[in-house]
C-alpha positions as CSV (number, residue, x, y, z in Angstrom):
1,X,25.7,70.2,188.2
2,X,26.3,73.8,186.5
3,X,26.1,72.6,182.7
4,X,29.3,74.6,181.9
5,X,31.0,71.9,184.3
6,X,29.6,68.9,182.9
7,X,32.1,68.7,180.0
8,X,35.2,67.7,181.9
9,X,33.1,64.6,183.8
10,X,32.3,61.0,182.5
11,X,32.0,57.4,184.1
12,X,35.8,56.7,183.0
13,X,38.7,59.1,183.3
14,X,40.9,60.6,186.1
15,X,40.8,60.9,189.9
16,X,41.6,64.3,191.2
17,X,44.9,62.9,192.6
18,X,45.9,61.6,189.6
19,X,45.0,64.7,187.3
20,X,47.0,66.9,189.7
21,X,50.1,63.9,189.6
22,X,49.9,64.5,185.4
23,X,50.2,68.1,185.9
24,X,53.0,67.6,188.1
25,X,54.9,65.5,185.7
26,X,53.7,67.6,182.1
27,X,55.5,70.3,184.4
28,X,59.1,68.2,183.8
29,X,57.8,67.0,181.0
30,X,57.6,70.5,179.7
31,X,61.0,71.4,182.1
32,X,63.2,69.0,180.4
33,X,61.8,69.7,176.7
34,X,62.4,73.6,176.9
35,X,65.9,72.5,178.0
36,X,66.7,70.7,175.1
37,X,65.2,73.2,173.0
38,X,67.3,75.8,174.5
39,X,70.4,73.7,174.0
40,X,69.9,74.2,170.4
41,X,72.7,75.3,168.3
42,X,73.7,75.2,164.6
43,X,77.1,76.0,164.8
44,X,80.6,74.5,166.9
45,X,83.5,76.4,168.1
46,X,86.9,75.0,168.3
47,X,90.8,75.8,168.1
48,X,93.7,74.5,166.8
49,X,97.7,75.1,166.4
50,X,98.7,77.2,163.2
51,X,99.8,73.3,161.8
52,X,96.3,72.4,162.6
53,X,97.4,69.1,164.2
54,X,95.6,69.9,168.0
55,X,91.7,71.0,167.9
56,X,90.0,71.3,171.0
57,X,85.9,72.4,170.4
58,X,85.0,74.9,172.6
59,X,81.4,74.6,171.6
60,X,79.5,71.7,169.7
61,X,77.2,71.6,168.1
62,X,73.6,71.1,169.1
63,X,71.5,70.6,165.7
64,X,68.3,69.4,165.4
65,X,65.6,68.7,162.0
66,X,62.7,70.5,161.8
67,X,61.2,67.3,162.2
68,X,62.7,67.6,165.7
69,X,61.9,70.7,166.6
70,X,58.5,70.6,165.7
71,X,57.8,67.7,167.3
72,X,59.5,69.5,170.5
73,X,57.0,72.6,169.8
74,X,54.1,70.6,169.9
75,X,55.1,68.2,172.7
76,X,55.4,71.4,174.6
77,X,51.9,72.7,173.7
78,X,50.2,69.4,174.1
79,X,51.5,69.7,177.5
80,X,50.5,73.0,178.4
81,X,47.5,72.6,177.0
82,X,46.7,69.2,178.8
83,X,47.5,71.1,182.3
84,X,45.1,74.0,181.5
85,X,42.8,71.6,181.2
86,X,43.2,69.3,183.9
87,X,43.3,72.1,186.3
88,X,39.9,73.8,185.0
89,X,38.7,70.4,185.3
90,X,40.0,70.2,188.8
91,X,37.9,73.8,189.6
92,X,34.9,72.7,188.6
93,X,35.0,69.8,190.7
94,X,36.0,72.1,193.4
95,X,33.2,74.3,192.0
96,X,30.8,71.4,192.4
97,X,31.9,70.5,196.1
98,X,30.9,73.9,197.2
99,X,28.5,74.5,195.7
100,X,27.1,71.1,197.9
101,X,29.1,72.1,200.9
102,X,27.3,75.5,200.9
103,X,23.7,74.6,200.6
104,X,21.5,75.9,203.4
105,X,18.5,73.8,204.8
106,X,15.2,75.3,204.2
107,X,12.0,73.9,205.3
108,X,9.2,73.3,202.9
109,X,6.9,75.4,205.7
110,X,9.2,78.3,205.4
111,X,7.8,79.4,209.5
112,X,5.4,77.7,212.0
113,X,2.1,79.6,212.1
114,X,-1.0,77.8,214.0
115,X,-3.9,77.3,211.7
116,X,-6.0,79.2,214.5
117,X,-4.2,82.8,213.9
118,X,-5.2,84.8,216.7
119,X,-5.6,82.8,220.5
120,X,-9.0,83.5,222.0
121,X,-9.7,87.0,223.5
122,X,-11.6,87.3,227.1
123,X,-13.9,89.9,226.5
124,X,-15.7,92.1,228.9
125,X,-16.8,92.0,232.1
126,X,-20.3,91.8,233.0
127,X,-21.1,94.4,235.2
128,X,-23.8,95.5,237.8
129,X,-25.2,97.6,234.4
130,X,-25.9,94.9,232.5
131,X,-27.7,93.0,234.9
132,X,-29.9,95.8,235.5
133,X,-30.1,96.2,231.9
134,X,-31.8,92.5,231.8
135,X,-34.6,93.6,234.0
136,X,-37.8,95.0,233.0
137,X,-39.0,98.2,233.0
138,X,-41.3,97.6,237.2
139,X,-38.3,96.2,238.4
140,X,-35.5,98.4,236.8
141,X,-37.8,101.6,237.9
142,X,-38.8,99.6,241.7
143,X,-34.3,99.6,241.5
144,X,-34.0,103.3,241.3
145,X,-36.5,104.0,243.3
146,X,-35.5,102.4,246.4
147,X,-31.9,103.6,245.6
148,X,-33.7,107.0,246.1
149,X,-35.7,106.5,248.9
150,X,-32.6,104.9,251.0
151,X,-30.7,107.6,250.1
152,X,-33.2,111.0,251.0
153,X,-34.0,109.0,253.9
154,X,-30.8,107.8,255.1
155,X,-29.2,112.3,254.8
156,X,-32.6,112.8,257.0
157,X,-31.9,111.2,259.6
158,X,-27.9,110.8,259.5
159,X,-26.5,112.5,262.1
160,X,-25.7,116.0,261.7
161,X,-28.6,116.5,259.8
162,X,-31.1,119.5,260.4
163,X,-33.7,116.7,261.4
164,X,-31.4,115.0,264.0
165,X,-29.9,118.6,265.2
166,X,-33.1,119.6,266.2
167,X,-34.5,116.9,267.6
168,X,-31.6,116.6,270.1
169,X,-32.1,120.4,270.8
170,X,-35.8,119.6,271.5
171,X,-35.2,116.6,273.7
172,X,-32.4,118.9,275.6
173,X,-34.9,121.8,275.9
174,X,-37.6,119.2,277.3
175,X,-35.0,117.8,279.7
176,X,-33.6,121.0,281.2
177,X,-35.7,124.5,279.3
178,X,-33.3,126.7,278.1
179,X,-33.5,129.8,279.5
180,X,-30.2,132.4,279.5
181,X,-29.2,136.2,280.2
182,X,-28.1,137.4,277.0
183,X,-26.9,141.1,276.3
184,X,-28.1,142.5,273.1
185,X,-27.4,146.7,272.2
186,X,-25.8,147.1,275.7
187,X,-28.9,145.8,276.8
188,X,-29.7,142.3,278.9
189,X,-32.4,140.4,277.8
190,X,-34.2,137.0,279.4
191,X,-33.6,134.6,275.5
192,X,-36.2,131.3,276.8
193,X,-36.2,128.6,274.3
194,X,-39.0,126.4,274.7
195,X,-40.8,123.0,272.7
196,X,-42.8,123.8,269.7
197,X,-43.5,120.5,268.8
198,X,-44.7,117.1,270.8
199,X,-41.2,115.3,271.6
200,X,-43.2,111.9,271.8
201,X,-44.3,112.5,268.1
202,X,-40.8,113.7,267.4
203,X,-39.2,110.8,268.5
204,X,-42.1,108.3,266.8
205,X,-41.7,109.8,263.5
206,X,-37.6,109.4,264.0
207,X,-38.2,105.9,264.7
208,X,-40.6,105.3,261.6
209,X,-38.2,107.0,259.9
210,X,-35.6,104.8,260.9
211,X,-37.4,101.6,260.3
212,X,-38.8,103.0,257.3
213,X,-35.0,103.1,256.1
214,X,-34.2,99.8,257.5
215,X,-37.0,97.9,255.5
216,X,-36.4,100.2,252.0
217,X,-32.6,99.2,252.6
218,X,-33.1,95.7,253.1
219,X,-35.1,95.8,249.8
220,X,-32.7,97.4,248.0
221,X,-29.9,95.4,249.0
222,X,-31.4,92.5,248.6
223,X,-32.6,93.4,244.5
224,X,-28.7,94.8,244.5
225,X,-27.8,91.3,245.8
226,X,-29.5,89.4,243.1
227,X,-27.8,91.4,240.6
228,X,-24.4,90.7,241.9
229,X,-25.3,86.8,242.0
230,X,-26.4,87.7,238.5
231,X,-23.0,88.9,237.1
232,X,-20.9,86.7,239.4
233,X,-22.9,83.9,237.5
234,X,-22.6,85.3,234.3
235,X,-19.1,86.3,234.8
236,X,-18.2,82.5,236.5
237,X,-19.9,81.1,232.9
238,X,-17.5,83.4,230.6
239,X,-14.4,82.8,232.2
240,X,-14.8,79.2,232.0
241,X,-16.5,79.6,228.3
242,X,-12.9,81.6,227.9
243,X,-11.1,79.2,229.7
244,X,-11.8,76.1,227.6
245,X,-11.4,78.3,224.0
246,X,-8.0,79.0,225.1
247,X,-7.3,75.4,226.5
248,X,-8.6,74.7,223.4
249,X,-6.3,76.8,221.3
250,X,-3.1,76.1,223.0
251,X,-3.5,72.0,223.0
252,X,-4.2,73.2,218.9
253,X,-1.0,75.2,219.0
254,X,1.3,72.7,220.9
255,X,0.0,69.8,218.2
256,X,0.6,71.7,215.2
257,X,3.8,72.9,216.6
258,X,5.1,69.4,217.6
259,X,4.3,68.4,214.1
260,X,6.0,71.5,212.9
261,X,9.2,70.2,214.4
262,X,9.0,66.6,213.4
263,X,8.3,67.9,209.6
264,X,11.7,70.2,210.1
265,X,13.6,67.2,211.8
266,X,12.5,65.1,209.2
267,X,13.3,67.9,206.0
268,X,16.7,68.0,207.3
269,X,17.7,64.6,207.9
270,X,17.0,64.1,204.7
271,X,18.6,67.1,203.4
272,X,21.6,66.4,204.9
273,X,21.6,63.0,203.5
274,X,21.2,64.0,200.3
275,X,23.9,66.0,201.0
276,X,26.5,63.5,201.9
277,X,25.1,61.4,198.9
278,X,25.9,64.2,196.7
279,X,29.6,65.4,198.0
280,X,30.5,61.5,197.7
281,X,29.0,61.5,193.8
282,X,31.0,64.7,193.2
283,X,34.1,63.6,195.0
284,X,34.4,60.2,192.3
285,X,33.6,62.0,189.4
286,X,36.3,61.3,186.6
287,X,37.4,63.9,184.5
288,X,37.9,62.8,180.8
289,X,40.6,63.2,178.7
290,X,39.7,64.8,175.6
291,X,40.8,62.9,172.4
292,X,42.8,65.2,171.2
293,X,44.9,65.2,174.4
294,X,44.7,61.7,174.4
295,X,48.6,61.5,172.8
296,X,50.1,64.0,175.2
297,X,48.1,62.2,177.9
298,X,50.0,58.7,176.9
299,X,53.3,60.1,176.8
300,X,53.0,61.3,180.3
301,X,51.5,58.6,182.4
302,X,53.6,56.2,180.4
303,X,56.7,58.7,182.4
């Protein structure tokens, strides 16, 4: 309670029906006093016959002692005085109510935060680079190298290379020879093409070639193979490692947030309890009569 309002409260004194009935009747009270008061008069009017033997009073009278009036003066006041107070007293009960009607539930943990602030990150891939990273320097370099070797020997004998262009001009030329009239300076000329080099060792060195390139594939692909196991392995172990940190975090996250919610249920059940207790406590206060109204008081309720 505000201390400027405890004043008017105490264990015995007036409900706020019946302080708001007193007012009601100091307001007659004070109604049928300022009447008399106004009656006043110290003089009477009346006539009469020139023999004086019929008067008839126009006006009496209406004296009173000082005695009187005082006391009329002051049973005014009193009365006055007894509703201000009643009806400040009636505010700060009113005062009181809403200030209990207009509390707002807060929770003593003001907003849920999980006690693991940030939820697990998945971090990078590993890649084809990092697996090759892991191997020494033989096998890293035996890696590159066969990447070459593939590679220069695969464009060798790809076709439309050089190397397979004229190796199917030599096996044409060996098939058919290749001799045409060509003109040349308005003049015709016999152009005879003709083998320069053995088709048999041609054709064996295409085929070494080409097994060559089968065998350094193979080897390649297979190193390149165990390197893709190697990050598929590595990448199978994170994503699980990831996948039970943030199983991990969430079954954190839905405990603390479950206990969140039974601490706020909990907070404001018992707010609102309190509550209720205090706008019943409020709503029987008594406001006390001060002694000095205590006379005024009397006279009223005795009405």
């Amino acid at each position: 309670m505000k201390p400027i309002n405890k004043v008017f409260f105490g264990e015995r004194g007036l409900t706020s029906s019946s302080a708001n009935h007193i007012c009601n009747v100091c307001k007659e009270l004070i109604a049928s006093t300022n009447y008399e008061l106004g009656s006043l008069s110290f003089t009477k009017t009346s006539v009469s016959d020139f023999d004086g033997k019929k008067v008839h009073i126009l006006k009496k009278g209406m004296p009173m002692s000082e005695e009187q009036i005082m006391s009329n003066l002051s049973k005014v006041t009193q009365a006055h005085s007894l509703i201000a107070y009643l009806r400040e007293a009636l505010k700060a009960k009113e005062d009181e109510l809403n200030d209990v009607k207009n509390r707002k539930f807060e929770c003593s943990v003001k907003e849920f935060k999980c006690s693991e602030e940030k939820a697990p990150e998945r971090g990078e891939a590993f890649t084809v680079n990092d697996a090759l990273g892991e191997l020494n320097i033989k096998d890293r370099n035996e890696y590159y190298s066969l990447e070459a070797e593939a590679s220069v020997i695969g464009k060798f004998i790809h076709p439309g290379s050089p190397f397979e262009e004229a190796r199917a001009a030599l096996i044409a030329c060996c098939k058919t020879g290749d001799t045409e009239l060509i003109e040349k300076h308005s003049t015709l000329l016999l152009q005879k093409t003709e083998p320069v080099s053995n088709l048999e060792d041609v054709e064996s060195l295409y085929f070494k070639l080409q097994k060559k390139h089968r065998e350094v594939s193979a080897r390649f692909n297979s190193i390149k193979a165990k390197l893709q196991s190697r990050v598929d392995e590595e990448n199978g172990s994170r994503n699980l490692d990831f996948k039970q940190k943030l199983d991990a975090y969430y079954s954190l996250y839905n405990k603390e947030y479950a206990d969140y919610e039974a601490l706020k249920a909990k907070e404001e059940a018992e707010f609102n309890d309190k509550v209720r207790k205090d706008l019943q406590t409020v709503s029987q206060l008594k406001i006390v009569v001060p002694n000095e109204l205590e006379p005024i008081f009397n006279i009223v309720n005795a009405l």
